[in-house]
N, CA, C and O of each residue as an XYZ file, in Angstrom:
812
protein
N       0.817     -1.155      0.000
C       0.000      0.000      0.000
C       0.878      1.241      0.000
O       1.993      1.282      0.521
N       0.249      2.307     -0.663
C       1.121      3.317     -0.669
C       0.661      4.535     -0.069
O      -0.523      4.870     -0.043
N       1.637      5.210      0.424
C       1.266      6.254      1.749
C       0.882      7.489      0.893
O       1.526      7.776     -0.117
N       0.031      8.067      1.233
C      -0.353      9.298      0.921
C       0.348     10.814      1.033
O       0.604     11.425      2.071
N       0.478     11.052      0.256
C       1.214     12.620     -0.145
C       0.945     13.612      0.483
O       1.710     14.419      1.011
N      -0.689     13.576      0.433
C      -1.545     14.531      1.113
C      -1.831     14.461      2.667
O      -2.608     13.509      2.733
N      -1.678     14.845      3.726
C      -2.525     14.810      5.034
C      -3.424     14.603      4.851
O      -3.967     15.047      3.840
N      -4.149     13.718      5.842
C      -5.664     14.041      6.007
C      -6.112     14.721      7.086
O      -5.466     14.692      8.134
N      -7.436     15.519      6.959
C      -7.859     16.389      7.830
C      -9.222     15.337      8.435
O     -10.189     14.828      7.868
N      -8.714     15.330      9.884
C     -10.050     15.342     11.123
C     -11.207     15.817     10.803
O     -12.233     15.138     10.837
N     -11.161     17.024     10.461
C     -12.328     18.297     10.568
C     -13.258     18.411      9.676
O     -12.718     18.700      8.608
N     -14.493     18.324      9.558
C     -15.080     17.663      8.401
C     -15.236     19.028      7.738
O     -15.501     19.975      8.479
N     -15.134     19.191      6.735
C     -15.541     20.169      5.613
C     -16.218     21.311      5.674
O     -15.867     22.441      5.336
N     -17.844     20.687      6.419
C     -18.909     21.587      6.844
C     -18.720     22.761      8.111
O     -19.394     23.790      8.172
N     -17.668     22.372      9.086
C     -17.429     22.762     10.122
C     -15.948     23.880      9.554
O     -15.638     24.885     10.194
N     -15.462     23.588      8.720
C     -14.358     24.867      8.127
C     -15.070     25.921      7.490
O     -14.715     27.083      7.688
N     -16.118     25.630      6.683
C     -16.876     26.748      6.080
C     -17.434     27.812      7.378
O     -17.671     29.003      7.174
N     -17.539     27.368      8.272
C     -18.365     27.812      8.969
C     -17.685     29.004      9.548
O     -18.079     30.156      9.731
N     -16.295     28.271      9.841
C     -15.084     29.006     10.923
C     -15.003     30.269      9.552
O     -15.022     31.473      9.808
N     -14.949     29.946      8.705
C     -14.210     31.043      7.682
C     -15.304     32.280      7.750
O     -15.082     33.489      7.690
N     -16.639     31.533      7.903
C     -17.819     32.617      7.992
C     -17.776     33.781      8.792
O     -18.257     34.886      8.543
N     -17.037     33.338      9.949
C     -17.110     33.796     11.563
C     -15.579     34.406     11.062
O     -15.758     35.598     10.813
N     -14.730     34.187     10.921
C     -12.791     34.995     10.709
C     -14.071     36.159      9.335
O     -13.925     37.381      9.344
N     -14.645     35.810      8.815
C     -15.084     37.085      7.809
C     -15.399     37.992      8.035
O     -15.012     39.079      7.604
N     -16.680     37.588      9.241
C     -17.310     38.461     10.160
C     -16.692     39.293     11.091
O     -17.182     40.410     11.255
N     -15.543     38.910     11.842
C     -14.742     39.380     12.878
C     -13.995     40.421     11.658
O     -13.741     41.565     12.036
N     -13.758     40.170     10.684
C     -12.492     41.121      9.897
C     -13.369     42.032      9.336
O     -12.874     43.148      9.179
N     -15.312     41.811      8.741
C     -15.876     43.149      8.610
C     -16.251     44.153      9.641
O     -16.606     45.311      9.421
N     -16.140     43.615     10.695
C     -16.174     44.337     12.346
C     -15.221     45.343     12.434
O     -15.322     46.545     12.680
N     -14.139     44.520     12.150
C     -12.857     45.583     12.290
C     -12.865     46.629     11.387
O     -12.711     47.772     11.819
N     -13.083     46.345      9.705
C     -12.973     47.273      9.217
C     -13.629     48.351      9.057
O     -13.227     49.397      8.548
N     -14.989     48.037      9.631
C     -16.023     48.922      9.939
C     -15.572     49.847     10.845
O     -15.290     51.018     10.589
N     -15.506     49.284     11.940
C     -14.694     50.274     13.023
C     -13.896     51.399     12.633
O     -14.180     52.580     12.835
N     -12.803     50.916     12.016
C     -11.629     51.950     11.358
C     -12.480     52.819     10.260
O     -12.198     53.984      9.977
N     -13.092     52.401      9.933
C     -13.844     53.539      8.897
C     -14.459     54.409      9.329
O     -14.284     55.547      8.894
N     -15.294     54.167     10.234
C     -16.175     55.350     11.556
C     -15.531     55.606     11.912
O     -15.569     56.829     11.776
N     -14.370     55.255     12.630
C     -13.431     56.086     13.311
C     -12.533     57.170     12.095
O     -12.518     58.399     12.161
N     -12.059     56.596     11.372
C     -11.704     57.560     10.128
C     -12.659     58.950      9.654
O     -12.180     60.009      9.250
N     -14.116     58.647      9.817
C     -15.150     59.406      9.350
C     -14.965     60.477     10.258
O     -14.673     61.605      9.861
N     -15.181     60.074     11.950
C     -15.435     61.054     12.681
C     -14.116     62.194     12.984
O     -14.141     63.344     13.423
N     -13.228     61.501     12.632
C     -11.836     62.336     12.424
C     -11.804     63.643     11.518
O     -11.183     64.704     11.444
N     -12.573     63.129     11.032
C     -12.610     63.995      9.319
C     -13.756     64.916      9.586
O     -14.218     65.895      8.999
N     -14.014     64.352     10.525
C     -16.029     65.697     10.839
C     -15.128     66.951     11.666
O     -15.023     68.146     11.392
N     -14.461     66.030     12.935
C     -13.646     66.805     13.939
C     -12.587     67.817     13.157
O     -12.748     69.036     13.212
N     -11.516     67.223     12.443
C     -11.188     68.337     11.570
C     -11.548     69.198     10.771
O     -10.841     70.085     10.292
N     -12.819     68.968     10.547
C     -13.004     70.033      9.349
C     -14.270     70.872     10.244
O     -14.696     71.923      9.765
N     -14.634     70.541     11.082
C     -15.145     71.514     12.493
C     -14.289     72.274     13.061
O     -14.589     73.467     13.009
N     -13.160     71.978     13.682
C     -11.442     72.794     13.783
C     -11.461     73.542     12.498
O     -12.410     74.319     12.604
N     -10.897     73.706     11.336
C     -10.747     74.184     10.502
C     -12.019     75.261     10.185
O     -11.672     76.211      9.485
N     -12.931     75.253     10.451
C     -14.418     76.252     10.157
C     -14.217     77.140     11.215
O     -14.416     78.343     11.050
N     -13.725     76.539     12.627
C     -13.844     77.519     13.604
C     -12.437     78.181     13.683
O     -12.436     79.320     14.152
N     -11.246     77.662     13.305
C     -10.487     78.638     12.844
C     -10.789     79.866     11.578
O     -10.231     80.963     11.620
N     -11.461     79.593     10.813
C     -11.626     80.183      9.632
C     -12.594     81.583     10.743
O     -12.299     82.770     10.881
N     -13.508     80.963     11.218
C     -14.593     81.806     11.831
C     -13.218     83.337     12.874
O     -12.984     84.546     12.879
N     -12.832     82.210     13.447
C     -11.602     83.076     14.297
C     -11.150     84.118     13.694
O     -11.492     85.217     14.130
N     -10.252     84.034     12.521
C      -9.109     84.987     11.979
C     -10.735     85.906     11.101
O     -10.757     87.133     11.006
N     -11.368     85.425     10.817
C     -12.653     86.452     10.538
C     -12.575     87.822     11.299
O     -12.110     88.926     11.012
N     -13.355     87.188     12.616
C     -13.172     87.639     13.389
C     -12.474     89.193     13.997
O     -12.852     90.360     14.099
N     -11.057     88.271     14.356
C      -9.764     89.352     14.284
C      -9.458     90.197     12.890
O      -9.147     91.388     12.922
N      -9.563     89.551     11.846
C      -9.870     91.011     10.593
C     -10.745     92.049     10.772
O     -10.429     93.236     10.691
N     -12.170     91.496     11.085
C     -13.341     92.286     11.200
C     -12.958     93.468     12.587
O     -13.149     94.683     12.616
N     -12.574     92.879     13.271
C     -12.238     93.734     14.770
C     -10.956     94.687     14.423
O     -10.694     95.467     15.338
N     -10.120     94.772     13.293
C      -8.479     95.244     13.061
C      -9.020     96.160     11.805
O      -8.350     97.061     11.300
N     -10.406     95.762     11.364
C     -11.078     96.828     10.407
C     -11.552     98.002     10.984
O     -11.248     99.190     10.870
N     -12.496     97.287     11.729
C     -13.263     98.395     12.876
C     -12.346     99.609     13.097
O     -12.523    100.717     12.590
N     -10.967     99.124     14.230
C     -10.041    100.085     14.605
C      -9.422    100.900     13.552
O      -9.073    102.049     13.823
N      -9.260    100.434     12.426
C      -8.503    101.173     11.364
C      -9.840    102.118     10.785
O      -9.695    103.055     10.000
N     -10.953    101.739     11.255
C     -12.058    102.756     10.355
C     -12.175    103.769     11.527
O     -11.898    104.938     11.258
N     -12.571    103.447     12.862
C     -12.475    104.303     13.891
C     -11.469    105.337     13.890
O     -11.743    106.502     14.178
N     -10.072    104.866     13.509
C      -8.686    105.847     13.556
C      -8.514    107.057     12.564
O      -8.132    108.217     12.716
N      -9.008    106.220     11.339
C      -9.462    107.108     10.105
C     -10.138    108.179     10.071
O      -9.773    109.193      9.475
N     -11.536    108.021     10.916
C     -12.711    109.081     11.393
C     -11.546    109.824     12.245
O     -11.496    111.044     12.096
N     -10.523    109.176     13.195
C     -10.108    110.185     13.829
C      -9.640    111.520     13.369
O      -9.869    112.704     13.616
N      -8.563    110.506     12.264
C      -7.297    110.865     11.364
C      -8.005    112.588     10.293
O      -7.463    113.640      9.954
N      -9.230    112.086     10.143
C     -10.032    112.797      9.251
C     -10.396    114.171     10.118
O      -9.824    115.246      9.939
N     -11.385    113.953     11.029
C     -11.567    114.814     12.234
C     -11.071    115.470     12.503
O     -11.794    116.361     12.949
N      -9.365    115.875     12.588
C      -8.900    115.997     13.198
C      -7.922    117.215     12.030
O      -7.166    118.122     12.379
N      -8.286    116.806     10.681
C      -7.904    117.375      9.743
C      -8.597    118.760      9.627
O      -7.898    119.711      9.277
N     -10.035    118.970      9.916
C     -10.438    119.765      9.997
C     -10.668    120.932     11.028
O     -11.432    121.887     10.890
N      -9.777    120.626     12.174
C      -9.602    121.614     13.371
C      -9.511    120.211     14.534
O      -9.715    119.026     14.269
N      -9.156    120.790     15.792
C      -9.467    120.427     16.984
C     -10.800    119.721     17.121
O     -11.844    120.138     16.619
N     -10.639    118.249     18.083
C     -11.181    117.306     18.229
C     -11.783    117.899     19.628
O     -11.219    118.515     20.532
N     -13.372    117.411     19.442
C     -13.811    117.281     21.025
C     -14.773    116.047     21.136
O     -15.662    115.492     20.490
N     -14.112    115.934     22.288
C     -15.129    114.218     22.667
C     -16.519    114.668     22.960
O     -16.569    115.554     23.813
N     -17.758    114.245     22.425
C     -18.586    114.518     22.356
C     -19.279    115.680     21.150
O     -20.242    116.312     21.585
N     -19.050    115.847     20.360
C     -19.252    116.759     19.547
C     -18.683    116.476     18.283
O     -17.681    115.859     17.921
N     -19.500    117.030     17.763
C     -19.244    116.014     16.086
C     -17.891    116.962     15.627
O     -17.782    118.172     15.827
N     -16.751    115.946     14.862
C     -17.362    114.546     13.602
C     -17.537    113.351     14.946
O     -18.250    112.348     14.899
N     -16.811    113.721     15.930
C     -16.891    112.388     17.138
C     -18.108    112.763     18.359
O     -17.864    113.135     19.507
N     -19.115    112.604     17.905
C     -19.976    113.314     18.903
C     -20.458    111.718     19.729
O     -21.435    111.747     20.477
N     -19.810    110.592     19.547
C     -19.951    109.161     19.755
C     -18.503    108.912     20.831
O     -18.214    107.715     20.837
N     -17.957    109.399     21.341
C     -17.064    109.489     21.980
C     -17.244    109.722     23.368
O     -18.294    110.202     23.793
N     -16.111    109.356     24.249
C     -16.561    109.001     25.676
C     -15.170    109.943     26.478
O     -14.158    110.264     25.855
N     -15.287    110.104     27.205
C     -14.228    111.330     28.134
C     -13.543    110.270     29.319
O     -14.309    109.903     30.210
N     -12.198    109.799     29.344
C     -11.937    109.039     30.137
C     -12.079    109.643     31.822
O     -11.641    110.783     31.977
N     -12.483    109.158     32.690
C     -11.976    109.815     33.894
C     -11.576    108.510     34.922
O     -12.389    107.715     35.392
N     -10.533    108.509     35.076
C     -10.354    107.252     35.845
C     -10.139    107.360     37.666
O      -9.411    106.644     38.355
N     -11.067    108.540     38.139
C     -11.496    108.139     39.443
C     -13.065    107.960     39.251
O     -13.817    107.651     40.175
N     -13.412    108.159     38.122
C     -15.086    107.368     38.072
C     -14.953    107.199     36.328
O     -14.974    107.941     35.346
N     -14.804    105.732     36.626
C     -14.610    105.313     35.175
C     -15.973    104.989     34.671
O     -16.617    104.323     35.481
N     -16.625    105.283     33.514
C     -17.585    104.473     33.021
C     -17.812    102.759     32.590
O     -17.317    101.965     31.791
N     -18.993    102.758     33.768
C     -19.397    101.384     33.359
C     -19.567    100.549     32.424
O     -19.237     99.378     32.234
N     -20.495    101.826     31.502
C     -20.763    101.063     30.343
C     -19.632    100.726     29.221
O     -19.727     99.712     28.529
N     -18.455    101.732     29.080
C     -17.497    101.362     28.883
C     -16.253    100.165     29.121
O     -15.431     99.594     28.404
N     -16.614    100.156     30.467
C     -15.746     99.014     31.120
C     -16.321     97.480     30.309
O     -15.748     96.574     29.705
N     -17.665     97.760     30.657
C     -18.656     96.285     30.247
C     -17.694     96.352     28.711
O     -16.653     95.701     28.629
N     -18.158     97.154     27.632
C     -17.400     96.666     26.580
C     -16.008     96.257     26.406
O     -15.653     95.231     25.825
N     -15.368     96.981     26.858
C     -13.873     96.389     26.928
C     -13.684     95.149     27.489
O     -12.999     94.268     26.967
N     -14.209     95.059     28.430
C     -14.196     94.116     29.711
C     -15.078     92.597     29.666
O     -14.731     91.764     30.504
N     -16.244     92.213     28.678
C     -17.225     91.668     29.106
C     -16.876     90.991     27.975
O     -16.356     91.372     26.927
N     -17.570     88.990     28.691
C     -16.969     88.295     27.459
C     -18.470     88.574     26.362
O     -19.405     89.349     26.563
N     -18.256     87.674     25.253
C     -19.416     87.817     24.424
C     -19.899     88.928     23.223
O     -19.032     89.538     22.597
N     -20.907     89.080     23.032
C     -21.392     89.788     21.926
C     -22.046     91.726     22.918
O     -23.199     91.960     23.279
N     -21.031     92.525     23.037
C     -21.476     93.190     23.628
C     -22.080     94.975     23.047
O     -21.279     95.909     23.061
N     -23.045     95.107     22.741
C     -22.593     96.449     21.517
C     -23.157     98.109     22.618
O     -22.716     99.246     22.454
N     -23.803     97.836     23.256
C     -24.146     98.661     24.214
C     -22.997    100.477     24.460
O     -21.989    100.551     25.163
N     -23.603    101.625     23.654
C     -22.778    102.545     23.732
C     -21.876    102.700     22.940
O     -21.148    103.691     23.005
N     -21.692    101.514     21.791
C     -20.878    101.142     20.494
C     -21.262    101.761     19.727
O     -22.413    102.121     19.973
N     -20.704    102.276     18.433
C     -21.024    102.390     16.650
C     -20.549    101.571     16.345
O     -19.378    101.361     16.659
N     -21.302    100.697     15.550
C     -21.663    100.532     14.333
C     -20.539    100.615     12.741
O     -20.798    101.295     11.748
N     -19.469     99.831     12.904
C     -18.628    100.343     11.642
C     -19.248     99.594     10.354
O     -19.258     98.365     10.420
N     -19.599    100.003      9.566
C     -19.945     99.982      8.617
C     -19.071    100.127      6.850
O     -19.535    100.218      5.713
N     -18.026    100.096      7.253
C     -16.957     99.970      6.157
C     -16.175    101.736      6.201
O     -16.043    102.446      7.198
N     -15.921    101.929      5.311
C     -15.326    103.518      4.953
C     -16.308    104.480      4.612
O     -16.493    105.451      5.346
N     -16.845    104.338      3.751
C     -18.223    104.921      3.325
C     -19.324    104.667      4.112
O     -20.281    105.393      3.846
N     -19.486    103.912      4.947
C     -20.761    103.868      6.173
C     -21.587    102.834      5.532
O     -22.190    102.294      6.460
N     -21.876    102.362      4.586
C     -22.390    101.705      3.795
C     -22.532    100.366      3.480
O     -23.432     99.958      2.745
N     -21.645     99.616      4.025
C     -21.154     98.414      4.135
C     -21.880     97.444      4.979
O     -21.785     97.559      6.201
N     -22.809     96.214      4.307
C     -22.951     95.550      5.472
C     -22.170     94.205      5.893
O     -22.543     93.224      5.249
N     -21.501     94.042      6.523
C     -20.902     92.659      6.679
C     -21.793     91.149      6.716
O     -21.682     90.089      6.099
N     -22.565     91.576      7.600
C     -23.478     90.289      7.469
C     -23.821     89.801      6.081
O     -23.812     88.576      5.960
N     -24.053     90.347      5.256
C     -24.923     90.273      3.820
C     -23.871     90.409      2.528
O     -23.888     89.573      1.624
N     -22.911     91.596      2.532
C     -22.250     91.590      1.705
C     -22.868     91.694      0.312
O     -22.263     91.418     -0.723
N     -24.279     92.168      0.393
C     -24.570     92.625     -0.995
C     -23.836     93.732     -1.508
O     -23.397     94.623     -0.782
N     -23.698     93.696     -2.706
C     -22.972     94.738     -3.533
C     -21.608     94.864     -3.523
O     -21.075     95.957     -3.714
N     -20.883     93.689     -3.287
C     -19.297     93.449     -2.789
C     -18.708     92.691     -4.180
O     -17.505     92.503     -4.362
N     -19.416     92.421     -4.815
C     -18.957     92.273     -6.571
C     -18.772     90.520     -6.134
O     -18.782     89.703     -7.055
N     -18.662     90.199     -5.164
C     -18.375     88.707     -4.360
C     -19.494     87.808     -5.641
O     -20.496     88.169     -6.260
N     -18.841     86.754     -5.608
C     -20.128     85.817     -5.823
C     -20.933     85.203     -5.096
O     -20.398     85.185     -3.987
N     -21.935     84.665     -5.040
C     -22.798     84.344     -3.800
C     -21.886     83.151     -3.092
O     -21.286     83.434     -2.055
N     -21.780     81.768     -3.672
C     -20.464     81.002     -2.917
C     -19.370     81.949     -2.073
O     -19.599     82.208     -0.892
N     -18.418     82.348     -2.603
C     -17.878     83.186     -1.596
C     -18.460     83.964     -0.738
O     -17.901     84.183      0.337
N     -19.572     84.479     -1.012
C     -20.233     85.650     -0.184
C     -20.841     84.621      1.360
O     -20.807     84.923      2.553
N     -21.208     83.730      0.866
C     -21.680     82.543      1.829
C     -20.384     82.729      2.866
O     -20.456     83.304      3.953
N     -19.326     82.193      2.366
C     -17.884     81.979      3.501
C     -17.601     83.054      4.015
O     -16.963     83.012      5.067
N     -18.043     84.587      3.352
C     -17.178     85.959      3.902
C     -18.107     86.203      4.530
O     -17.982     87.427      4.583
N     -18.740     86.046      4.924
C     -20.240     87.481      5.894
C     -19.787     87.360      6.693
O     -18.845     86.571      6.759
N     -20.309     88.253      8.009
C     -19.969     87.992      9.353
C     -21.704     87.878      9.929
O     -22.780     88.264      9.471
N     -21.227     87.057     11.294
C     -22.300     87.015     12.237
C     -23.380     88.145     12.375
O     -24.564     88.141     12.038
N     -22.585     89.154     12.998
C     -23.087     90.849     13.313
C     -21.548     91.760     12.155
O     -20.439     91.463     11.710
N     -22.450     92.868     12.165
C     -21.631     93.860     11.801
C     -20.278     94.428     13.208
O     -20.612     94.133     14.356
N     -19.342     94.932     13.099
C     -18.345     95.230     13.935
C     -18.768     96.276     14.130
O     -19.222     97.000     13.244
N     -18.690     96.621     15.568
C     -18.664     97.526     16.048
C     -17.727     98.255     16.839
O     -16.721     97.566     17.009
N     -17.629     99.659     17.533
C     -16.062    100.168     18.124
C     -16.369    101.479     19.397
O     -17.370    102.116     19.723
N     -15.128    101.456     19.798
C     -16.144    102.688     21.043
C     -14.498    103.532     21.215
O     -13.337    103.124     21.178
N     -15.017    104.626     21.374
C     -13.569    105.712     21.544
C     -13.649    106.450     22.750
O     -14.679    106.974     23.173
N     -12.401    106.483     23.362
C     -12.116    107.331     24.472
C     -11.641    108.341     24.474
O     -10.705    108.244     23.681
N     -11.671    109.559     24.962
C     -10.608    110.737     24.690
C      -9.983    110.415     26.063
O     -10.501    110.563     27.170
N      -8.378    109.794     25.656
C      -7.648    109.673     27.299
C      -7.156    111.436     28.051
O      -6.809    111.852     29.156
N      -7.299    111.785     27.231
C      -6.627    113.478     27.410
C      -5.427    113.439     26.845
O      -4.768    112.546     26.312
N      -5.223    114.839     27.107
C      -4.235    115.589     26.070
C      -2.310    114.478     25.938
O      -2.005    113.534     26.667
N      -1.965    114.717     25.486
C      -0.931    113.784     25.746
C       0.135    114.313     25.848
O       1.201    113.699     25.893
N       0.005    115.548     25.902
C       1.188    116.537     27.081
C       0.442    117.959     27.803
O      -0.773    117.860     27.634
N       0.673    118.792     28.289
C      -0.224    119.555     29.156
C       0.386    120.519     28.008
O       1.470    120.404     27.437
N      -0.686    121.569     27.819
C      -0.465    123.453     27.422
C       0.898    123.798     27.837
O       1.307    123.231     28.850
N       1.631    124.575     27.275
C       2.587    125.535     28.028
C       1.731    126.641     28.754
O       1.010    127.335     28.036
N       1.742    126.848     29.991
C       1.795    128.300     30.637
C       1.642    129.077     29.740
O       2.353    129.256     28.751
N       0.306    129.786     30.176
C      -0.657    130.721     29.342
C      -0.903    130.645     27.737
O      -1.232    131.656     27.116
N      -0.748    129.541     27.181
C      -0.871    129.145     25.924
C      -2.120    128.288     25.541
O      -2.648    127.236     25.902
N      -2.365    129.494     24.425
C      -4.039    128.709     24.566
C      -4.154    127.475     23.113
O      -5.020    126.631     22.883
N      -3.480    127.666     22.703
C      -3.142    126.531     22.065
C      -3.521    124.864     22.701
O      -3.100    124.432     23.774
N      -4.374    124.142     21.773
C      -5.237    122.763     22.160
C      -3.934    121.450     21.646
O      -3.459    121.184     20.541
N      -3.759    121.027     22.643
C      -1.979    119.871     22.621
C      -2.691    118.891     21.680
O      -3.865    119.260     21.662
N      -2.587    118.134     21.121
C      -3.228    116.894     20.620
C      -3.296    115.717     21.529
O      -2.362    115.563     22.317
N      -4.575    114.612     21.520
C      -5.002    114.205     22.824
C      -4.842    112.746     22.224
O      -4.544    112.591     21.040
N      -5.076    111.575     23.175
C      -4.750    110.266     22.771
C      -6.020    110.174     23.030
O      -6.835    110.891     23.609
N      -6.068    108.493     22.147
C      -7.334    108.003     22.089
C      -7.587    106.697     22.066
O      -7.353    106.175     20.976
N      -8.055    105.872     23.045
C      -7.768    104.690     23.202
C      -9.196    103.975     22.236
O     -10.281    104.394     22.639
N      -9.247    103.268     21.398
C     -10.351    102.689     20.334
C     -10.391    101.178     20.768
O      -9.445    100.393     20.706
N     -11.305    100.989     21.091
C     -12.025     99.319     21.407
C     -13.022     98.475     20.532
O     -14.239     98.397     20.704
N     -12.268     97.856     19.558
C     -13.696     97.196     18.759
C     -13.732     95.936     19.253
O     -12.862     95.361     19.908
N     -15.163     95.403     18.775
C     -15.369     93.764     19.173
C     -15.917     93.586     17.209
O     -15.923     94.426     16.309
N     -16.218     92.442     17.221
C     -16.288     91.604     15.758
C     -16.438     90.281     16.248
O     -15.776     89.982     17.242
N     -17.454     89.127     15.554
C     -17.379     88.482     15.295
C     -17.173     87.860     14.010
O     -17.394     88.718     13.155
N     -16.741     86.388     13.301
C     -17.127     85.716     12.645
C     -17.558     85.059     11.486
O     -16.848     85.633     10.660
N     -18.197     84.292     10.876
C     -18.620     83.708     10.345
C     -19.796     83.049     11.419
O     -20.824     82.573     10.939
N     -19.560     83.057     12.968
C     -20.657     82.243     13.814
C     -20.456     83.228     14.470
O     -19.460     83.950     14.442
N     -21.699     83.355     15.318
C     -21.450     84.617     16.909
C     -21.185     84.385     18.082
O     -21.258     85.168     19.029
N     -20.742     82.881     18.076
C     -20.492     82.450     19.022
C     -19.016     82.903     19.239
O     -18.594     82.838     20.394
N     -18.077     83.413     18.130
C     -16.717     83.677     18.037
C     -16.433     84.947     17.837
O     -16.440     85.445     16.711
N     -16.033     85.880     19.382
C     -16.114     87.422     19.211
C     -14.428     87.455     19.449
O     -13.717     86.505     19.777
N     -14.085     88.644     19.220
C     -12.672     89.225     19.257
C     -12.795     90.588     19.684
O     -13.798     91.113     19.201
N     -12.117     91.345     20.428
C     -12.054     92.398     21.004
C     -10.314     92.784     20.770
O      -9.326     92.159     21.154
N     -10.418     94.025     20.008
C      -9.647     94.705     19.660
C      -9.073     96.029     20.162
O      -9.900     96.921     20.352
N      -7.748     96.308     20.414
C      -7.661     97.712     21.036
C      -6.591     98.738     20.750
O      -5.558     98.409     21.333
N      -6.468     99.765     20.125
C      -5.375    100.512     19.597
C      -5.326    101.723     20.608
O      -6.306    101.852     21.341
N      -4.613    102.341     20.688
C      -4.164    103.901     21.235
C      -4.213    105.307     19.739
O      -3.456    105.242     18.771
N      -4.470    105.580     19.787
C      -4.635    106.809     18.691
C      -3.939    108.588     19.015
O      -4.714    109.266     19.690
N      -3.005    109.099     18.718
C      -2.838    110.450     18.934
C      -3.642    111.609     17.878
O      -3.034    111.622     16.807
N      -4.463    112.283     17.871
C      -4.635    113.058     17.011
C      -4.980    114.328     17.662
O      -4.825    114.491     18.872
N      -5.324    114.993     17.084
C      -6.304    116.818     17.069
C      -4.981    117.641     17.200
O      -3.848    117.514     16.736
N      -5.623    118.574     18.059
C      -4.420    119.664     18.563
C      -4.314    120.969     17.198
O      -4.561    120.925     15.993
N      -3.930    121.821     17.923
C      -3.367    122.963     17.224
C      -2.393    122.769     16.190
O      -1.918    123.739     15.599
């Protein structure tokens, strides 16, 4: 008799199909897994990435504000001596820091969406709406990604003069000006608060 080449297997036939069924099952488990887990990676990043985008919004919209606020100063200031309260800045606040204003403080100071005692910046021309961005030559796709939440708004201080008169000189010194904007976004949940120093007016 002659010996066989091949092994023989114990295990009957019906009972291997079965095992292979079950190693199939265990390996679509797994790969399932890694794929949801892959998916939700990809939600999480590109949620990070929107709320960064929303962020640096944000800080533009708030670094606009101040540069439009400074401008009104810059402008103002072209045409004679500045007074806080009285137009072109009749939106302006008088620092006094043994009774500081509240409502001031709240804006500088307060987290969130705060506009209370604020203007309103509205671009260069006043005209501008951020939220909407009609008439920005934008296409609507882009116009979708650029709007903001709220329009930016900004608040000005006259800190006082930023050197005193000479003795009997009636001459007006030029005064500093501390400018506070807030801005959100693309969401309003994401505000930025902005703050420059400004010198202008004077004789």
């Amino acid at each position: 008799m002659r010996a066989s080449l091949y092994p023989t297997s114990s295990v009957e036939p019906e009972r291997q199909h079965g095992i292979v069924l079950v190693m199939a099952l265990i390996i679509l488990l797994l790969l399932t897994l890694l794929a949801s887990g892959a998916l939700g990676q990809a939600m999480l990043q590109q949620r990070m990435a929107g709320a960064q985008r929303s962020a640096r919004q944000a800080t533009l919209a708030a670094e606009s504000a101040l540069r439009g606020a400074q401008r009104r100063l810059w402008r103002g200031a072209a045409g004679g001596p500045l007074d806080c309260g009285a137009a072109p800045i009749a939106d302006c606040y008088v620092f006094d820091p043994a009774q500081p204003n509240a409502m001031v403080r709240a804006f500088r100071r307060q987290s969130g969406w705060v506009t209370e005692g604020a203007t309103e910046y509205r671009g260069t021309d006043g005209n501008r709406d951020f939220t909407t961005l009609t008439g920005s030559g934008l296409d609507a796709r882009t116009r979708r990604t650029a709007v903001l939440a709220k329009n930016p708004v900004y608040l000005i201080e006259d800190l006082g003069p930023v050197e005193p008169s000479p003795a009997g000189s009636a001459a007006r010194r030029p005064h500093a000006y501390r400018i506070t904007a807030r801005a959100t976004g693309g969401h309003a949940n994401i505000v930025r608060v902005a703050e420059s120093t400004f010198i202008a007016g004077g004789d």
